[in-house]
C-alpha positions, 0 to 999 in steps of 0.5 A, spaced: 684 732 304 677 727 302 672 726 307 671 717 307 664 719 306 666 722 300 667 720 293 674 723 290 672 730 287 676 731 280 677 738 277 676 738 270 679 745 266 678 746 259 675 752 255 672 746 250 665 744 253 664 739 249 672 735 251 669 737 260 662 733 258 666 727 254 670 726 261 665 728 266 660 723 262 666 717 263 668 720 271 661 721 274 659 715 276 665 714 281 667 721 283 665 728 284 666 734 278 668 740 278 668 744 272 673 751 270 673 753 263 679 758 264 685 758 268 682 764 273 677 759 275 680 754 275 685 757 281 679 759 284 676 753 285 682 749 287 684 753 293 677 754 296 676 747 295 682 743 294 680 737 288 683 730 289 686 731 282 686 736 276 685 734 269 688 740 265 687 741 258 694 746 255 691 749 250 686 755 254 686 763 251 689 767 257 693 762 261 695 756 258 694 749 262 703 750 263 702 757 267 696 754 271 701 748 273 706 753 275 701 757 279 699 751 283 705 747 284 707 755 287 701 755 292 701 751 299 695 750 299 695 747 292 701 744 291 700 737 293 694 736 288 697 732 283 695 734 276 694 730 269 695 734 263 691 732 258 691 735 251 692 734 243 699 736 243 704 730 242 710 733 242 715 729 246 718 737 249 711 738 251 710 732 256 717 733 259 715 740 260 709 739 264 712 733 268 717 738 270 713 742 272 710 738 277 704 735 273 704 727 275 702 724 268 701 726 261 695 724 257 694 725 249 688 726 246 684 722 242 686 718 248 683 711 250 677 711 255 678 704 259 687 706 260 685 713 262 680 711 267 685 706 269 692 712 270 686 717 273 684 711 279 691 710 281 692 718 281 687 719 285 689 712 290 696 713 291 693 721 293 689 718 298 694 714 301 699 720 301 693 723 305 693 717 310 699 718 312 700 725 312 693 725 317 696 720 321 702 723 322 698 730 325 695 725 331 698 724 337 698 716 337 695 715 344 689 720 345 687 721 338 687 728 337 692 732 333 700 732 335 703 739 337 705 739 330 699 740 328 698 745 333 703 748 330 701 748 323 693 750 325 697 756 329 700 759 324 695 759 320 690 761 324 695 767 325 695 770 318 688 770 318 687 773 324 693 778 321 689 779 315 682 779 318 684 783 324 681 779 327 683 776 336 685 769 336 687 766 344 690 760 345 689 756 352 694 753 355 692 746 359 696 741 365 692 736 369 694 737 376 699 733 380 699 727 374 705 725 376 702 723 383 697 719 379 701 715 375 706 714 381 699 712 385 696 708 380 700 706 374 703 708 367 697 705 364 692 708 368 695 715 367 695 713 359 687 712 360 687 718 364 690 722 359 685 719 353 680 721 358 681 728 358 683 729 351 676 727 350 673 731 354 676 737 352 675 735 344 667 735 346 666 740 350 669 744 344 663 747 339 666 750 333 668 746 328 674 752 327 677 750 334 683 745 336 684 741 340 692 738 341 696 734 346 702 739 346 706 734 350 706 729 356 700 732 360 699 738 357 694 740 352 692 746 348 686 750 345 685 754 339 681 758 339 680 763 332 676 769 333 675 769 340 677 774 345 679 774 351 673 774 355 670 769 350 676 765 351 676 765 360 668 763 358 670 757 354 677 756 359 672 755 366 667 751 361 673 745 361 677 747 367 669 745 370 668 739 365 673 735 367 672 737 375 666 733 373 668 726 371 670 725 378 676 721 376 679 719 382 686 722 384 689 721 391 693 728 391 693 732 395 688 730 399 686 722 399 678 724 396 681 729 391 679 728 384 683 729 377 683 737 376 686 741 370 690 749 370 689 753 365 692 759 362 690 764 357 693 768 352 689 773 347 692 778 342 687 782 340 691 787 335 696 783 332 701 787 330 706 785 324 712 784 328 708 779 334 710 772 333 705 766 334 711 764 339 709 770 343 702 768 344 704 761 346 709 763 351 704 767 353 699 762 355 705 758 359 705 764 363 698 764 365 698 757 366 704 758 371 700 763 374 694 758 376 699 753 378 702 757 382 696 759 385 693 753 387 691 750 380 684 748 379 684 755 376 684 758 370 688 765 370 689 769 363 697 774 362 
């Protein structure tokens, strides 16, 4: 997804140097280049660095521009770039090909630089706004930190790579105690702002750019944390558990000089074995939250 700071980035593939100059000499004014010269590279570079769009040439020795469309178009990772073909070959069937093969546009050469510039700056428009929508429908409307969807997703793939790394991966489980007082004692729009308040509180206290933070629903929080064991994950649970003790939100239960406090629950899987699911781990940081509510909350305790 493209940062707003960024220019768009376009993946050029073509085993011809002089056809990636003509083209980067037209786009690199307005976006950012990436050059592969095989089919190989071109995988490579756009699963490491996903591109905004890839112009492919078809013919390339080894694999042609057809198969590399496959194998994107086959890969999560890769899949929702979109890919213009733009080659010599004029053949109708060819065209069908490649836009059956997921390919968003079809460009033959010698092609016409002010139309072609055109058809790539509404691919690559009509990309950004995919990313939009699909970036607004991975945050939680309220608190503006991901949604339990996208906890859901980061999970997942954190999972793999703990697999495939083995490597451990913790999760914290958060509640803000006794909320149901506060929205009781001073409205639903105050709780609203309680909610933003401590969502925040947690996403700055979170140092690693690998760490998410999500709203797993109502007043409950989650915490991601990649590569962190289990002492790491209590270090980072007590860091939170006393941030938020410090904001000195004021809160009226269970005594009238209380202040807003958080449980929290962690879970580690150290050694992940193949048959373990990641709803273990999370049903295993609930289990832990449930300890330290049920202990006196303002507590962290781990399962």
């Amino acid at each position: 997804m493209t940062n707003a700071l960024q220019q768009p980035m376009i993946l050029i593939v073509d085993d011809v140097p002089v056809n990636v100059q003509i083209l980067a000499e037209i786009l690199s004014r307005i976006y950012r280049i990436k050059v592969a010269s095989n089919g190989l590279d071109a995988l490579k570079i756009a699963e490491r660095e996903p591109p905004d769009l890839i112009l492919l040439d078809v013919m390339m020795p080894g694999m042609d521009g057809f198969e590399v469309c496959r194998q994107l178009k086959g890969n999560a990772v890769t899949s929702k770039i979109p890919v213009i073909f733009v080659t010599a070959r004029h053949a109708e069937s060819d065209e069908e090909h490649g836009l059956n093969l997921g390919a968003v546009d079809y460009i033959t050469k010698p092609f016409v630089i002010p139309i072609a510039k055109a058809r790539i700056r509404n691919h690559i428009h009509i990309k950004q706004q995919a990313d939009l929508l699909e970036s607004l429908a991975l945050i939680d409307a309220l608190t503006h930190i991901p949604n339990r969807r996208r906890f859901d997703e980061v999970l997942a793939s954190e999972w793999k790579r703990a697999v495939r790394d083995k490597t451990p991966l913790s999760l914290v489980m958060i509640d803000i105690d006794h909320f149901k007082h506060y929205n009781d004692k001073y409205g639903h729009g105050a709780g609203d702002i309680c909610l933003q308040r401590v969502a925040t509180e947690i996403f700055r206290s979170l140092v690693r750019p690998a760490d998410l933070v999500a709203r797993y629903g109502g007043d409950e929080f989650v915490v991601i944390l990649p590569g962190t064991n289990q002492q790491g994950a209590l270090l980072v649970a007590e860091r939170l558990r006393d941030r938020i003790e410090k904001m000195v939100l004021p809160q009226t239960h269970p005594v009238s000089e209380s202040v807003v406090t958080i449980s929290l629950g962690v879970a580690t899987q150290a050694k992940i074995p193949e048959f373990f699911l990641p709803k273990m781990l999370n049903n295993t940081a609930q289990n832990a939250l449930d300890l330290a509510k049920e202990g006196g909350r303002n507590r962290v305790c781990s399962h």
